[in-house]
C-alpha positions as CSV (number, residue, x, y, z in Angstrom):
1,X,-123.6,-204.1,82.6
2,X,-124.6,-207.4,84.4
3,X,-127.7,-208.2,85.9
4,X,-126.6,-207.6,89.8
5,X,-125.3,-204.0,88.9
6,X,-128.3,-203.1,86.6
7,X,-130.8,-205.2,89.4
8,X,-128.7,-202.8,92.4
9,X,-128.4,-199.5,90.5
10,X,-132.3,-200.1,89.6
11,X,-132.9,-200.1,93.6
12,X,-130.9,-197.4,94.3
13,X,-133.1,-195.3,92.1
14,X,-136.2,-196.0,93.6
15,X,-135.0,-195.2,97.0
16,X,-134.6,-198.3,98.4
17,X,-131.3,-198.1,99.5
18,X,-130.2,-194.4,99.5
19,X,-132.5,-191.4,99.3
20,X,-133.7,-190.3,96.1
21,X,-131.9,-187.2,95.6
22,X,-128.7,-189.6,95.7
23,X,-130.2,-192.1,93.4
24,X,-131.3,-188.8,91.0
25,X,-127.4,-188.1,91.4
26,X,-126.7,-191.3,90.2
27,X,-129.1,-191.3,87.1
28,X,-127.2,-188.6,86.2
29,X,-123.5,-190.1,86.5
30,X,-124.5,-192.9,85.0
31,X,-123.4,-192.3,81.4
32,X,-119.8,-191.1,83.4
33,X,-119.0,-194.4,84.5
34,X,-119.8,-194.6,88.0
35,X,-122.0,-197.0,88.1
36,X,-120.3,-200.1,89.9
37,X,-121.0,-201.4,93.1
38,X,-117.4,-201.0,94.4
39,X,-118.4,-197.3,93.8
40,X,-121.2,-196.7,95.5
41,X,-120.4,-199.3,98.4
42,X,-119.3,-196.8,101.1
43,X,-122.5,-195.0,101.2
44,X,-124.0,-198.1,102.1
45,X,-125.7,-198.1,105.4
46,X,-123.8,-201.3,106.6
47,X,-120.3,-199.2,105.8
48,X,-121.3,-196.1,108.0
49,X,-122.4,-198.7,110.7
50,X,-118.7,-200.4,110.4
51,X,-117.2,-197.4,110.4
52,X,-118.9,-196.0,113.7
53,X,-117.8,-199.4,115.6
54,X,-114.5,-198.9,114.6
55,X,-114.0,-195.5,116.1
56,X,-114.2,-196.4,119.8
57,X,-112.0,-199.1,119.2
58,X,-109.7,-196.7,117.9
59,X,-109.9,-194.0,120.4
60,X,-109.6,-196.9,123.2
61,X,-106.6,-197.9,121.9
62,X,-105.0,-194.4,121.4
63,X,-105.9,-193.5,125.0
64,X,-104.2,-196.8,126.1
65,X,-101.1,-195.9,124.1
66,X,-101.3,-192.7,125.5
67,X,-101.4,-193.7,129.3
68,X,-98.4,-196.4,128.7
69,X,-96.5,-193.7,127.2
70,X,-97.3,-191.5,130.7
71,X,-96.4,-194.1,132.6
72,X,-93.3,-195.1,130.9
73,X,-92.5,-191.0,131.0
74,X,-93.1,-190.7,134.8
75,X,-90.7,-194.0,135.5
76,X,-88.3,-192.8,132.9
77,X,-88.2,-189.6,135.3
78,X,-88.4,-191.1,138.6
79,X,-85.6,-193.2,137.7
80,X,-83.5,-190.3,136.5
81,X,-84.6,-188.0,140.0
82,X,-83.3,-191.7,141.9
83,X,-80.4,-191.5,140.4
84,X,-79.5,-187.8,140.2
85,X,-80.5,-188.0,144.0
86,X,-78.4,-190.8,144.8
87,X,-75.3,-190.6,142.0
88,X,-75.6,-187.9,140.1
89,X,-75.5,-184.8,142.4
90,X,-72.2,-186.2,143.3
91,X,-70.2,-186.4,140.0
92,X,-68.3,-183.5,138.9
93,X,-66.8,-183.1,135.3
94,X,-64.8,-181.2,133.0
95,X,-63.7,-181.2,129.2
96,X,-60.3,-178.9,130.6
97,X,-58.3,-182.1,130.9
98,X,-55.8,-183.8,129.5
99,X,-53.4,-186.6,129.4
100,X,-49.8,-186.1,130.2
101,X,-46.9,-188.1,131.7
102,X,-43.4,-187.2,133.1
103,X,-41.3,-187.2,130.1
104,X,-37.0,-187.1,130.0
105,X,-35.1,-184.6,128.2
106,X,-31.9,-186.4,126.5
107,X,-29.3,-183.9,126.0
108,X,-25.3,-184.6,126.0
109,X,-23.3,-184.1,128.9
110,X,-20.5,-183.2,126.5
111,X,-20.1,-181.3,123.1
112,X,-19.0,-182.5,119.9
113,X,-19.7,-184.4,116.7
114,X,-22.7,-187.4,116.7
115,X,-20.8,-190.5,115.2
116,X,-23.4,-192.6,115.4
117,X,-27.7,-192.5,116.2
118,X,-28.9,-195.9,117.1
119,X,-32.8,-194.9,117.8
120,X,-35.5,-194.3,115.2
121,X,-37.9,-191.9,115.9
122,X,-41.1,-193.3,117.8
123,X,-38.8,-196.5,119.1
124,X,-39.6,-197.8,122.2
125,X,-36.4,-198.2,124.4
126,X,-35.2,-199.5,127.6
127,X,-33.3,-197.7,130.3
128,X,-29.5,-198.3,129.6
129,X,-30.0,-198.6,126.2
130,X,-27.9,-197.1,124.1
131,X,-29.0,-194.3,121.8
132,X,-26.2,-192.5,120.0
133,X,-22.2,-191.8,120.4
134,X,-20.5,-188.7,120.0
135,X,-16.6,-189.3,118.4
136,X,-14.4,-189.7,121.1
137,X,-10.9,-189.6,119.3
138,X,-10.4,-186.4,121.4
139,X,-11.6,-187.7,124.8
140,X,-9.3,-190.7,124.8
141,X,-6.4,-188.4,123.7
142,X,-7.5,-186.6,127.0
143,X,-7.4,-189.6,129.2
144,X,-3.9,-190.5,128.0
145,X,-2.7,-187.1,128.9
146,X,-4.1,-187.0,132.5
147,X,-2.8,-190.3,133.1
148,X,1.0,-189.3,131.7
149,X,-0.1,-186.4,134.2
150,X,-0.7,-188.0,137.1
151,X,2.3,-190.8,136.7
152,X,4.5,-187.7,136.7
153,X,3.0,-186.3,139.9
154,X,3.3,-189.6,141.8
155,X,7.0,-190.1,140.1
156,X,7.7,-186.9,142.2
157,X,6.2,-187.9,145.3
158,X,8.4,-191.1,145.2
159,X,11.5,-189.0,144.6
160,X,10.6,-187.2,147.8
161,X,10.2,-190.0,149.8
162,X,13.2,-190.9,148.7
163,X,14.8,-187.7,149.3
164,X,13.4,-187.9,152.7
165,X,14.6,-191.4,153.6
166,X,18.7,-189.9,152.6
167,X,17.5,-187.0,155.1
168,X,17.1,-188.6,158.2
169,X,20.7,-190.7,157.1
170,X,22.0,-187.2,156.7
171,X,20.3,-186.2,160.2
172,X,21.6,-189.4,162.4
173,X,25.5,-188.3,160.8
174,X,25.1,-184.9,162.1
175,X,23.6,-186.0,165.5
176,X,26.9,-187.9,165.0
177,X,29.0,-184.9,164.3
178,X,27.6,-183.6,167.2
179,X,28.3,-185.8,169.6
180,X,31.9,-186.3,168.7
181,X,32.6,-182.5,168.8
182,X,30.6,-182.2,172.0
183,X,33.6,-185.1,173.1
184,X,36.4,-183.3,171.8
185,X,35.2,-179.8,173.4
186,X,35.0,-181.3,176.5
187,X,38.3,-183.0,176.4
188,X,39.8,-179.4,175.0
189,X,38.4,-177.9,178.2
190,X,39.8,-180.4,180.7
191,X,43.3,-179.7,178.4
192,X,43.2,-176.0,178.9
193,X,42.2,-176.3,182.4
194,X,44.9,-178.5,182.8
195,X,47.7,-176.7,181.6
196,X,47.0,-173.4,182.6
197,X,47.1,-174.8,186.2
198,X,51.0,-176.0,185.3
199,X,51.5,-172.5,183.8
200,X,50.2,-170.7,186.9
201,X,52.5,-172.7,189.3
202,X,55.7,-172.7,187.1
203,X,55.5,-176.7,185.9
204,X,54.5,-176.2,182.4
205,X,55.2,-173.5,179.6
206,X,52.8,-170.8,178.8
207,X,53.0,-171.8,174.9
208,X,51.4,-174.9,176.1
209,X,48.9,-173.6,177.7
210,X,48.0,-170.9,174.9
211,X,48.1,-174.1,172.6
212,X,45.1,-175.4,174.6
213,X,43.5,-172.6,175.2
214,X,43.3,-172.0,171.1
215,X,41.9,-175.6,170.9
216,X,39.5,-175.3,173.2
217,X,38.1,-172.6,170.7
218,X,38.6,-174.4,167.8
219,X,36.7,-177.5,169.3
220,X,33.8,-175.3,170.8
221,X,33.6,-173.9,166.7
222,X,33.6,-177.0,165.3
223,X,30.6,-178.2,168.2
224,X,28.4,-175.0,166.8
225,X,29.4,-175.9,163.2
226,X,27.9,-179.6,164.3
227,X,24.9,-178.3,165.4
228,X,23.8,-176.0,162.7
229,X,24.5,-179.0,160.5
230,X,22.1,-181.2,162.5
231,X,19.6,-178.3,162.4
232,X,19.6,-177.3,158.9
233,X,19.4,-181.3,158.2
234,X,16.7,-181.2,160.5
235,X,14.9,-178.1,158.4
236,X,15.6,-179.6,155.2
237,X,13.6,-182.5,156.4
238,X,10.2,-179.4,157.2
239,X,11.4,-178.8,153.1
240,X,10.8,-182.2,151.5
241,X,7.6,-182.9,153.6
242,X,6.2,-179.5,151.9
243,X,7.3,-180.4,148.6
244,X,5.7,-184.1,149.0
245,X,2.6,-181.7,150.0
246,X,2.9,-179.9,146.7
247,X,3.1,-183.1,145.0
248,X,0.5,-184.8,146.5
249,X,-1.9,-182.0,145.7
250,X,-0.3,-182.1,142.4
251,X,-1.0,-186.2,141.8
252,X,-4.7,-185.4,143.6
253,X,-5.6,-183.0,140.3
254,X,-4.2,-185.1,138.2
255,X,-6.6,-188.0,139.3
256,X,-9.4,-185.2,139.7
257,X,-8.5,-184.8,135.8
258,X,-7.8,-188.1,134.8
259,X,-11.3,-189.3,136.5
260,X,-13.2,-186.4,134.6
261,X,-11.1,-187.1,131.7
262,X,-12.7,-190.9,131.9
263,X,-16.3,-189.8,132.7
264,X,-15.7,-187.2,129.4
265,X,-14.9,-190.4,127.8
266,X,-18.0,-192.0,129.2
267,X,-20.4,-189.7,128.6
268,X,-19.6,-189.9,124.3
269,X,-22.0,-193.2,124.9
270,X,-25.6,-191.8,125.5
271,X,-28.0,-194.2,127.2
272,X,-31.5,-193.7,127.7
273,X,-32.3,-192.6,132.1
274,X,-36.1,-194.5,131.5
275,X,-38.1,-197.1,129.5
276,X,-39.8,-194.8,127.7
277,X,-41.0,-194.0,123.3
278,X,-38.4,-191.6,121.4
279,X,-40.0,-188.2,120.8
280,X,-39.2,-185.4,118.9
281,X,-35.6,-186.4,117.8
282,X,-33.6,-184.2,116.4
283,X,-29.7,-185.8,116.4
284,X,-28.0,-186.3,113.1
285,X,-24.9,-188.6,112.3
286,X,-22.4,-185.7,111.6
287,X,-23.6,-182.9,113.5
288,X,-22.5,-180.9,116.7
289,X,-24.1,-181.0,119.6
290,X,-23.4,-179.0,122.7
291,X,-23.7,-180.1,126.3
292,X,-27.3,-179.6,127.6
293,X,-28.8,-179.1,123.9
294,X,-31.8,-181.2,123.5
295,X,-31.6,-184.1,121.4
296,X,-34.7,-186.1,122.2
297,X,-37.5,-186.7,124.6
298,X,-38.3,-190.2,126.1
299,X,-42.1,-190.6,126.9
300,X,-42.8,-193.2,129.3
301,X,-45.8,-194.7,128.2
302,X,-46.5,-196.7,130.5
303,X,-47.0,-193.9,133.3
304,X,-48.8,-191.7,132.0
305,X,-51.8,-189.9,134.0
306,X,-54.8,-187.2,134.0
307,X,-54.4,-183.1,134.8
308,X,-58.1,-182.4,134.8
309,X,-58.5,-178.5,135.8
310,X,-61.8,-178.1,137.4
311,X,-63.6,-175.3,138.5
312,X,-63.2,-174.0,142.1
313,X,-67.1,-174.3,143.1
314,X,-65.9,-178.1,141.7
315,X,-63.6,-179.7,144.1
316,X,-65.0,-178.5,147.2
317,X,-65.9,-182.3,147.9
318,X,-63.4,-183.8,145.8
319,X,-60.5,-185.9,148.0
320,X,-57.6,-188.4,147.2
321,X,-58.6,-191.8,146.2
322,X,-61.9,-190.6,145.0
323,X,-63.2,-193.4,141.6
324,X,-62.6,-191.4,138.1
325,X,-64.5,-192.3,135.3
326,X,-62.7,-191.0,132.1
327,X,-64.1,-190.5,128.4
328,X,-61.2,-190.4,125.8
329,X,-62.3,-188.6,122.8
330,X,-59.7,-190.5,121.0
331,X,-61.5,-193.9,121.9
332,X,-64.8,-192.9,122.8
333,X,-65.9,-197.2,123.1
334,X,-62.7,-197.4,126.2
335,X,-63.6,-197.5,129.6
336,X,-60.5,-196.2,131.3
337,X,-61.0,-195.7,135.4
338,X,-58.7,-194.4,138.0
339,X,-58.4,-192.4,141.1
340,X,-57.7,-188.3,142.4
341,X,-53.9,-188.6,143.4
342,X,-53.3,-185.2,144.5
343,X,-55.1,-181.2,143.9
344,X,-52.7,-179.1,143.1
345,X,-51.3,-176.1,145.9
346,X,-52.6,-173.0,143.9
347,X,-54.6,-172.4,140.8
348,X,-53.2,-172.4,137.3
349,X,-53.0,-168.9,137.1
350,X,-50.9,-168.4,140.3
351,X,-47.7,-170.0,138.4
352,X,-48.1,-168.2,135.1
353,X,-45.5,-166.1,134.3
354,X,-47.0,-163.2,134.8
355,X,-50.0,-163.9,137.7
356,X,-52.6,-161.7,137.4
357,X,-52.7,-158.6,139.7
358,X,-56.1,-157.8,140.8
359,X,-55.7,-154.4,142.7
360,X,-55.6,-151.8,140.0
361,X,-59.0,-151.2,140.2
362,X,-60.8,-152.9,136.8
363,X,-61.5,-156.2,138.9
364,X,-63.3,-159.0,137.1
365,X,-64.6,-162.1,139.1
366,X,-63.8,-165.5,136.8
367,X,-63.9,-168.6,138.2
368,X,-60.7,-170.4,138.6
369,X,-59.4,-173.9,137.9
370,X,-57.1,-176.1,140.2
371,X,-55.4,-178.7,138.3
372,X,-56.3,-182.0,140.0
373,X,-54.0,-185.1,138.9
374,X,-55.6,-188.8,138.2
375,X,-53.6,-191.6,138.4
376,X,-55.3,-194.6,136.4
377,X,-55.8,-198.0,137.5
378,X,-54.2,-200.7,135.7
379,X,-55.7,-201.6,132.3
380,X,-55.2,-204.2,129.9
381,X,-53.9,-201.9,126.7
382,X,-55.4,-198.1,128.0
383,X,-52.0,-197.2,129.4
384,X,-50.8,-198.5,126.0
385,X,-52.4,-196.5,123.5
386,X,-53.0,-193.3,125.4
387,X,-50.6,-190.4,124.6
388,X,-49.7,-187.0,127.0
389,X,-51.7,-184.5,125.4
390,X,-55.1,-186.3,124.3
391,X,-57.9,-184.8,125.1
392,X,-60.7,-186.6,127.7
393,X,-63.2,-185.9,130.3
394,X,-62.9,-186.9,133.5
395,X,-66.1,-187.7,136.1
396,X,-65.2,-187.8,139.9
397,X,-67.5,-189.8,141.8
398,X,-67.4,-187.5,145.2
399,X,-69.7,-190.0,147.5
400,X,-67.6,-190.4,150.8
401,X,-68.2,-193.7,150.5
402,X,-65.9,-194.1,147.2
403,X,-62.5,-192.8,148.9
404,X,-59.9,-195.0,149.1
């Protein structure tokens, strides 16, 4: 042991530094080993006087951390009471919504066998474009036959013309007819008359005058023969113009058919209505389709919107043009805004199938939804990768102020 341990140990049992039932304490643990100064150093009088100027120190500082911390808490709040007061109070939200858009069926116009599918599945397309054939071997034999059809039927209507045009040459030779035995009647009469005067007074014979007499008939006979010529050309005339009629109606349905026949023809080429993302495709080369089945849907992207259903006690403020603030739980990071289009007329339930009938006596109050549509503003690339069906959560800012 060195001198300053055995010189400090020595003091410490007389008493100098510590009382002597510590120092006796010490005799006794001296064989143990705890005999160093760096042991016995914190009973030291100067350590208990550092250690009771620390404490304040300490507790000052704890009671300033303490009222920071208050402070901080009662801004923290204030701020949050501001804001609730002069923002919050007016947002409503709901996790009931989701994105949707206002997608096209595809379906043929026309049934038969898929010759070709030019779209992939998830292809954006264009409207016009083309996206599959049916075989139209069939149609075009179709549109041969309605135009044979209908160059008969117009044939036929030229025949009649034709017929008609000899018909009023056959009706100016009767008027003809006419008019010469209408001639030779009167000059049979004058005859007669003439002769039968001779015969009355002696001058001529009565053969002669029975001669005339018997012409005068046959002329009046031939005049009535004359006559029912000219009419019955003149009916046969009322004949032809009903059978040009007939085939006119005849040639019209045969360009009704040969028109449907070409828009048969047509609709083998299926183009796409919209610009729009082929969904749920589910044409084959080689297989039979019938008019109206579904063969795809086309999504268009690029219009897509927000049905949020809120709760009635909800949209008693809520008005078109009102700012949306929507939270895609696809993206969580994208800030996508836009505005209340439109509430809808009647709650969701009201067009279910089968609405709800609540006068049998078991009623149950439950809060209703409206849907509400959102129309969102123009973003670079949210339009883009948002797809009907995602789920978000839409915040209406109601302020009057934010209407538009």
């Amino acid at each position: 042991m060195s001198l300053i341990k055995r010189t400090r140990l020595n003091r410490i049992r007389s008493g100098a530094l510590y009382p002597p039932s510590f120092a006796t304490q010490c005799s006794a643990n001296e064989g143990i080993g705890y005999t160093t100064m760096a042991e016995f150093s914190d009973f030291s009088p100067s350590a208990d006087a550092s250690r009771t100027a620390v404490r304040p120190r300490r507790q000052r500082l704890r009671q300033a951390l303490l009222g920071a911390a208050a402070v901080l808490g009662i801004a923290a709040a204030a701020q949050v009471g501001v804001h609730y007061w002069q923002v919050g109070r007016f947002l409503v939200s709901t996790d009931d919504a989701y994105v949707q858009a206002d997608s096209t069926i595809v379906a043929p116009r026309i049934s038969g066998y898929v010759a070709e599918v030019l779209v992939t599945d998830n292809q954006r397309v264009k409207a016009g474009q083309v996206l599959a054939r049916i075989d139209d071997r069939d149609f075009r034999t179709a549109l041969r036959q309605a135009e044979a059809n209908r160059e008969t039927a117009e044939t036929e209507i030229a025949s009649i013309d034709a017929q008609l045009r000899l018909q009023q040459s056959a009706i100016t030779q009767a008027a003809s007819q006419v008019a010469s035995a209408e001639a030779a009647l009167t000059f049979a009469r004058q005859d007669q008359a003439r002769y039968a005067a001779l015969a009355r007074n002696g001058a001529g014979s009565l053969q002669q005058a029975q001669q005339t007499a018997s012409l005068l008939l046959q002329r009046g006979a031939a005049l009535a023969q004359a006559q029912a010529g000219l009419t019955a050309a003149q009916q046969q005339v009322e004949v032809l113009k009903a059978a040009r009629a007939k085939a006119a109606a005849q040639r019209d349905h045969a360009i009704a058919v040969q028109q449907q026949a070409g828009l048969n023809l047509g609709y083998t080429t299926i183009t796409a209505p919209i610009d729009g993302v082929v969904g749920a495709r589910t044409l084959r080369v080689g297989q039979f389709v019938q008019a109206g089945t579904q063969l795809m849907a086309l999504v268009p992207l690029d219009g897509v919107y927000v049905v949020a259903n809120f709760k009635e006690t909800q949209i008693t403020d809520v008005r078109r043009g009102q700012k949306v603030r929507i939270s895609v739980d696809t993206f969580p990071d994208m800030a996508v805004t836009g505005r209340v289009d439109s509430v809808a007329p009647a709650t969701g339930l009201q067009f279910a199938l089968l609405p709800p009938d609540n006068a049998t006596g078991n009623f149950t109050k439950i809060v209703q939804r409206i849907p509400v549509k959102i129309v969102l503003d123009p973003q670079a690339g949210s339009q883009a990768v948002l797809r009907p069906g995602m789920s978000v959560e839409p915040t209406v800012d109601t302020r009057p102020d934010t209407a538009s």
